[in-house]
C-alpha positions as CSV (number, residue, x, y, z in Angstrom):
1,X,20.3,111.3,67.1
2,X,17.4,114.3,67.6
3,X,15.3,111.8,66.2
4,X,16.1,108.6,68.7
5,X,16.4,111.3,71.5
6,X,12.7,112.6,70.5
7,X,11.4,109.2,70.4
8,X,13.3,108.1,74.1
9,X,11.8,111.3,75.9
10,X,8.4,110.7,74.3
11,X,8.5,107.0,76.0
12,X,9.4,108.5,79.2
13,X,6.4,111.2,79.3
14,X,3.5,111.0,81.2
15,X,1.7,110.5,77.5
16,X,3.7,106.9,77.1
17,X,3.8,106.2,80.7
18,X,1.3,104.4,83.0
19,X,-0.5,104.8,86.3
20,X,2.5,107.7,87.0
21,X,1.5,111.1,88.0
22,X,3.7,113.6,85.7
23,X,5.4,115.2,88.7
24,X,6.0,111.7,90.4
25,X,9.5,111.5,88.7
26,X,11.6,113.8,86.4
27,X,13.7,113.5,83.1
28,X,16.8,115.5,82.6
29,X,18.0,115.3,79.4
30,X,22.1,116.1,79.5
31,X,23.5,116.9,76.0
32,X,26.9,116.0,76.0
33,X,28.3,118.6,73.5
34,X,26.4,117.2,70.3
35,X,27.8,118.9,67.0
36,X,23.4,119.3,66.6
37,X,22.6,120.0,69.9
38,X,18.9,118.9,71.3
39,X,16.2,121.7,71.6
40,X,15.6,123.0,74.6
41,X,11.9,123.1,73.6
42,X,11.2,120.2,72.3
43,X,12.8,118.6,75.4
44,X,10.8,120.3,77.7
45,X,7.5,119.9,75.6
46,X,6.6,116.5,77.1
47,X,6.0,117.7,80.1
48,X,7.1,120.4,83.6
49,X,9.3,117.1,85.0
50,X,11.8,117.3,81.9
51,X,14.7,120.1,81.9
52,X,17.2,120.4,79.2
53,X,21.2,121.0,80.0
54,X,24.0,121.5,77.3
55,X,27.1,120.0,78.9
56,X,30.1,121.6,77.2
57,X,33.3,119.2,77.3
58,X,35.7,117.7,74.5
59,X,35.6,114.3,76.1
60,X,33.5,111.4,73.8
61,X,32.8,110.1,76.8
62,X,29.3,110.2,78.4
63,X,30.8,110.0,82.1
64,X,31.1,113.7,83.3
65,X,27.7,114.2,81.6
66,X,26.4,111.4,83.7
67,X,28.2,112.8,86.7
68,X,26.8,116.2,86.0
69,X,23.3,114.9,85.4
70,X,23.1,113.1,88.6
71,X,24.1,116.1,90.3
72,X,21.1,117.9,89.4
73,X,18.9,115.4,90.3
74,X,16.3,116.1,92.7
75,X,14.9,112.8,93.9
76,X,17.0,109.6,95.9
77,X,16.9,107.2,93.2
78,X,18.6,107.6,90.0
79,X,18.1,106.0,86.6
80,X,21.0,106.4,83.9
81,X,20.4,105.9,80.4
82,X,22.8,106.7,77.9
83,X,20.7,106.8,74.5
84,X,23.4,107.4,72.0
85,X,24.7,104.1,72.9
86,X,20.5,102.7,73.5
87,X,21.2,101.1,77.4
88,X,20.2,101.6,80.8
89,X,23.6,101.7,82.6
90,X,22.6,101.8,86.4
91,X,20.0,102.4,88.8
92,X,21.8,104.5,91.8
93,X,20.7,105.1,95.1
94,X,21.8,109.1,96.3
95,X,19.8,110.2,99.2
96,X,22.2,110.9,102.4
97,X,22.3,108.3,105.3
């Protein structure tokens, strides 16, 4: 999976990316207790809008990794992709009314 993941954040850097200023969005990469965790490095070596969190659980499911991801999200509008299964699974609107 480091290998997918690498490839995923690399599309989502300002490198891949077009007509996007860096800090314009950011990428927050939630590793839901991988036996081979990501590197916090690498992660964060595509740019100052990506952050790196280790989410410690026993569940298979992605779901309170989602939840804990959207959480610390910064902006109003949330995009949730799950790359260990390859899909998009919802674009979520957050700000308060």
């Amino acid at each position: 999976m480091r290998r997918e993941a690498k490839r995923t954040l690399y599309s989502l850097s300002k490198a891949y990316q077009r007509d996007v200023d860096g800090l314009d969005y950011e990428v927050i990469a939630i590793d839901n207790a991988s036996a081979k965790p990501l590197d916090e490095d690498m992660v964060k070596a595509f740019g100052p809008n990506f952050r790196y969190h280790y989410y410690d659980t026993t569940s298979v499911s992605p779901v309170e990794a989602v939840n804990h991801g959207v959480a610390l999200a910064e902006g109003d509008v949330v995009a949730v992709i799950v790359d260990g299964a390859r899909m998009a699974l919802s674009l979520i609107h957050i700000s308060e009314p």
